[in-house]
N, C-alpha and C positions, 0 to 999 in steps of 0.2 A: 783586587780593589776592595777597598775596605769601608762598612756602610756606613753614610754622612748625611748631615742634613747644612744645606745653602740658605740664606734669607737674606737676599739683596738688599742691601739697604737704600732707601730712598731720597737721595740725594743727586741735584743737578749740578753738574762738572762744567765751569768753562776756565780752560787751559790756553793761556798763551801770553807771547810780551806784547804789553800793551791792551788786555783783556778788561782791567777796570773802566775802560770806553764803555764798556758792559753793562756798566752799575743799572742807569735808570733802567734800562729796558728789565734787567733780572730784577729789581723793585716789582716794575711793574706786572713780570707776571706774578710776581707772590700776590697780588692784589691789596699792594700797601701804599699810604701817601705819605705819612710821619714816620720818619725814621732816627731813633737816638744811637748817634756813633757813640762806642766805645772804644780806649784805647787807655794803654797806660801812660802813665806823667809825660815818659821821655819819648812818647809816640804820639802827642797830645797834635804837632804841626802837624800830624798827615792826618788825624783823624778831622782838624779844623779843613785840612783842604777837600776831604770827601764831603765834609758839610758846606763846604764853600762849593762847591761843585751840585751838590744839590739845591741848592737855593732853598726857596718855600716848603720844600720835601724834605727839610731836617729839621727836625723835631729840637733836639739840642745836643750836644755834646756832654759825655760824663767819661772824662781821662781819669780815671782814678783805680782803673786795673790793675791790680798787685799779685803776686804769685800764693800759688796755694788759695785764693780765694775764701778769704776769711767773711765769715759768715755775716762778720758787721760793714762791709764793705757789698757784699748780696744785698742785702737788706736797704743800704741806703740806694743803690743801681734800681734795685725793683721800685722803691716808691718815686724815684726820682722819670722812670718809665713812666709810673701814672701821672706823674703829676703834669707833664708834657703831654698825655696823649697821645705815644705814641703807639704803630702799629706796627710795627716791628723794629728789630736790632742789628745794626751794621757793627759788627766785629772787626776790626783793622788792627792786625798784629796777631802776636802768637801763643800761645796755648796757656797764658795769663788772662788775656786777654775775652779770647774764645770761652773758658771757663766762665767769665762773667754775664757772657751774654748768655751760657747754657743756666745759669744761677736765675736767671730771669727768667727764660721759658721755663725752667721748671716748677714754677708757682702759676706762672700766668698764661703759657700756652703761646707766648710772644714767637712769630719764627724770626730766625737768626740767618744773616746772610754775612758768611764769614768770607775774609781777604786777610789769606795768611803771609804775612811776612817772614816769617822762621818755619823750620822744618818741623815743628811741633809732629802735626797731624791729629792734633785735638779737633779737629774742623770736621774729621770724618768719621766720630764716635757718636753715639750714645752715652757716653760715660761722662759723668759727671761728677766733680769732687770739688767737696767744702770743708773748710777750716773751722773746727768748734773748741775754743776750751784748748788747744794741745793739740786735736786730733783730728788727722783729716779721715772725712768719712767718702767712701765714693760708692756710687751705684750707676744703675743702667736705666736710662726712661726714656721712649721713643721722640717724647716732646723736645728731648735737648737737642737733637742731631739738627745741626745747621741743614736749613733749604736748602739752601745756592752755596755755591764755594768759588770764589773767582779768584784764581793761579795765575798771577802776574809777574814772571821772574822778575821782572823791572823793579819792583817794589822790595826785593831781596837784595837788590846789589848793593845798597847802603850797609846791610847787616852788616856786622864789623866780623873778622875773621872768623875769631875767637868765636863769640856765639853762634857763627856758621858750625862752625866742625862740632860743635857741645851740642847746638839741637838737630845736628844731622845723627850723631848718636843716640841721641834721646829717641828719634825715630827711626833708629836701626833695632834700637830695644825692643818694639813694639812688635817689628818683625820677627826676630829673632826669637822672644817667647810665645808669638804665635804659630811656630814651627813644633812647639810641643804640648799648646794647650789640648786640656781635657775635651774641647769639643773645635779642634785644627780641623779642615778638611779640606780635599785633592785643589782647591780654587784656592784658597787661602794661603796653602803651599804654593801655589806658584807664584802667587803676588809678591810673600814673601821674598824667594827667593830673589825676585827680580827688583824688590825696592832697595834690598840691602846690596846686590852688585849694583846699581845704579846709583846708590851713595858712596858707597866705598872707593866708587872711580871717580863720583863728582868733587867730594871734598879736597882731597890734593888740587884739582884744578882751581875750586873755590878760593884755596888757601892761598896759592902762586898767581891768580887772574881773577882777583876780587869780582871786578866789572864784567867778565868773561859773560855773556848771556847764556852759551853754548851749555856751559857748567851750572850755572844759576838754575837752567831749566831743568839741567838732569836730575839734580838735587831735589829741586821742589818737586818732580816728577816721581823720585824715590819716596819720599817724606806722602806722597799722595796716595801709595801702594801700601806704605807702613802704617799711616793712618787708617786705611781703611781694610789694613789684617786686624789690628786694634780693636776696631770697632764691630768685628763679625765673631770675633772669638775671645777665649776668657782670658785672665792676667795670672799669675804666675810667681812663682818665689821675688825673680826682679823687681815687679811692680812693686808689690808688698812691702820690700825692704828700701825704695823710693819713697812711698807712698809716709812711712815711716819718718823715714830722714828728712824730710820734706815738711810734712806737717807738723812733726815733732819738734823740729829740732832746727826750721827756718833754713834748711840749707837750702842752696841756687837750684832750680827744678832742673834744668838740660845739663849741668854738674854735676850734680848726682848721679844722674842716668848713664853719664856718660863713665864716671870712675866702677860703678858700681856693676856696672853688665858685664864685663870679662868674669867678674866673679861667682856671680850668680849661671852662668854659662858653666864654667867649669864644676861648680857645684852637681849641675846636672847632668854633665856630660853623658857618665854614666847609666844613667838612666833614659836617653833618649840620644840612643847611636845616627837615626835618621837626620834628625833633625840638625844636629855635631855636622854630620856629612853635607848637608844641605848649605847652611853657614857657612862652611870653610870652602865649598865648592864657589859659594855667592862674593869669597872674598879673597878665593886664589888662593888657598892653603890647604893641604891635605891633613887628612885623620881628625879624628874624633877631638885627640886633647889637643889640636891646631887650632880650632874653633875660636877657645878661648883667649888664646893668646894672639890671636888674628886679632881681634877687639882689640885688645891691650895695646896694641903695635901699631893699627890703624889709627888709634887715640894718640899716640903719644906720636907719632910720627906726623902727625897735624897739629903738635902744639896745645892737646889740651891735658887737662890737669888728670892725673891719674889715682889720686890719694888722695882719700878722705880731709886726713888733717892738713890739705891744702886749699881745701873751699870753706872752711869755718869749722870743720865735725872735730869736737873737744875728746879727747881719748875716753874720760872720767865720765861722757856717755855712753860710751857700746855698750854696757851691763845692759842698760837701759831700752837703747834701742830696739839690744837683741829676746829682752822681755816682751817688749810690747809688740814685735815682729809674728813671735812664737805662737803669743796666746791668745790673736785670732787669726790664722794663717789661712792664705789664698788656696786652690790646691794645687797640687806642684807634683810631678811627677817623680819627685822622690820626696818621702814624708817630709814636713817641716813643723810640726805642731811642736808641745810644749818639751816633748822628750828629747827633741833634736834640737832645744835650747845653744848648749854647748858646741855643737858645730855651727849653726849660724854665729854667734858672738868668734868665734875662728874665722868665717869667713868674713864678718865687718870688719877682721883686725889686721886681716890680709889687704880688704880694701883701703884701710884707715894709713897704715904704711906704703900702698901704692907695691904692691909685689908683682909681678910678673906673675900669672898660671903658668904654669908646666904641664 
C-alpha cells in the first residue's frame, strides 16, 4: 500500500428523482433567504420555475451563463449579486453554469447550492476557471465548492442525446486522469473506477431510452464519482490541453473533452500501466493500449463527434494551441513542457483528424 493523504471534501449530497422537493429546506439549512438563480439563455424556463417555486426567497434571476466564463460576464453576475442582496446562489444546469456561481463566491464568499443538469461534475470541485483576454486561467479555493448539490435524474431527461454522451465524457475525463494524478490515492481509485463503469454502461442506455430514469440515474450517479475524483486530486495533460482549446480557441467545453481524452489517454499510457489497467477493466476492455481506444469506441459508438475539426478547431491553429499547451504545462506523468512541444502538436493532429489510438 502506497502512502497517501485523503481530505473529504465538504459538501452535502442529496440524490434522487424527484429531490429538488428539496430545495427550500437545503436553503434553509445553509441559513439563507435571498437567493439569485443562475442559468444559461437556453435554461432561463427552469431557472424562472425554481424562482417561481421560491417565491419571496428569490432574490432574482441572471440567465446569462456562457461557457468558459469570461471574465466580463463574472463581473456583471457578481455586482448584479449585490445589487439584489442576495445571500446566496442556486446554480441550475451544468458546468457553465456552476462556473458562474463558483466566479461569484470567489470574490464574495457567496455559498452555492448547485442542481446539475448534465454530467459536468463541476458541482463537486474547488476548481474554478475564468476566461481573460484569450486565456482561461483556473485555480483551486475552498470558497468555490458548492454547499449542497441536489441530483435529480428528472431534471436530466430533457438533456438531448448528444449533450448526454459529450458531458458523460467530459466526466469520464475527470475520472480517468484522476487514475494518474500526481497526488491519486487508494479512495480516489476506487471512485474512479466506479464512475467511469457506471457511465460507460449508462450512456448507451441514455442514448436508446432518453426518458429511461433507470439510466438517467446511473449516469448522474457516475458524473457524481467523477466530479468528485476531480475535485480531490490534481489535472493532468487532458485537462491542460481542454483547458486550452476551450479558452483559446471558444471550442464547445463536453466536445472537446469528449474528442480529446482517447488521446491524451494513449499519450500516457505508457507511462501509467495501472491506471491503462484500471480504465480498460472500468470499460470492459483488456491491456494497457485498450484503454485508449475503449474511449475512442465508447465516443463514437454513442454518436459523438470524435475530431477536432468537427467541433469548430481550424487546423492553422494546432501550432498554436500546442505552444500555449507546452509552455505552461500541468504535470503529467510523462513530461509535457516546452521540449515535448513536438509530440503534443502530433497528438492535437491525431485528435484534429479524429484517428483511432492503437
Amino acid at each position: 500500500m502506497r502512502d497517501f493523504i485523503h481530505a473529504g471534501q465538504p459538501t452535502r449530497v442529496v440524490f434522487g428523482a424527484g429531490s429538488l422537493a428539496h430545495l427550500e429546506r437545503e436553503i434553509d439549512l445553509l441559513g439563507s433567504r435571498r437567493a439569485l438563480v443562475l442559468s444559461t439563455p437556453d435554461q432561463a424556463a427552469q431557472a424562472t420555475m425554481v424562482a417561481d417555486r421560491l417565491g419571496a426567497r428569490a432574490a432574482g434571476v441572471f440567465a446569462r451563463a456562457v461557457m468558459h466564463v469570461p471574465i466580463e460576464t463574472a463581473r456583471e453576475a457578481r455586482e448584479e449579486a449585490r445589487r439584489l442582496n442576495a445571500d446566496c446562489a442556486i446554480a441550475i444546469g451544468g458546468g457553465s453554469t456552476v462556473g458562474l456561481g463558483k466566479a461569484i463566491a470567489l470574490e464574495s464568499g457567496l455559498p452555492v447550492l448547485a442542481v446539475p443538469t448534465t454530467y459536468a461534475g463541476s458541482e463537486m470541485t474547488p476548481i474554478y476557471g475564468i476566461t481573460e483576454a484569450g486565456l482561461k486561467k483556473t485555480g483551486r479555493d475552498p470558497r468555490v465548492l458548492p454547499r449542497t448539490v441536489i441530483y435529480d435524474p428528472a431534471l436530466t431527461a430533457s438533456l438531448p442525446v448528444a449533450l448526454s454522451v459529450t458531458s458523460g465524457m467530459n466526466a469520464i475525463a475527470h475520472a480517468a486522469e484522476g487514475l494518474y494524478a500526481q497526488d491519486s490515492n487508494p479512495i480516489m481509485d476506487l471512485m474512479a473506477e466506479e464512475g467511469i463503469r457506471a457511465l460507460a454502461q449508462a450512456l448507451p442506455v441514455v442514448r436508446q431510452q432518453p426518458r429511461d430514469l433507470d439510466g438517467r440515474s446511473d449516469a448522474l450517479y457516475g458524473a457524481w464519482l467523477c466530479g468528485t475524483v476531480l475535485g480531490n486530486v490534481g489535472m493532468a495533460l487532458h485537462h491542460k490541453l481542454c483547458h486550452t482549446l476551450g479558452g483559446s480557441f471558444n471550442l464547445p467545453h463536453a466536445e472537446v473533452h469528449t474528442v480529446v481524452l482517447p488521446h491524451a489517454i494513449a499519450f500516457n499510457a505508457e507511462a501509467a500501466p495501472q491506471a491503462m489497467q484500471r480504465i480498460g477493466r472500468a470499460l470492459g476492455v483488456q491491456g494497457k493500449s485498450s484503454a485508449a481506444a475503449g474511449l475512442f469506441d465508447l465516443a463514437r459508438a454513442n454518436g459523438a463527434p470524435v475530431a477536432l475539426r468537427d467541433i469548430g478547431m481550424r487546423a492553422d491553429d494546432l501550432d498554436r494551441a500546442a505552444e500555449i499547451a507546452a509552455s505552461n504545462p500541468y504535470w503529467n506523468p510523462r513530461p509535457i513542457g516546452p521540449a515535448q512541444r513536438a509530440e503534443i502538436r502530433a497528438l492535437l493532429q491525431r485528435a484534429f483528424e479524429g484517428v483511432r489510438p492503437e
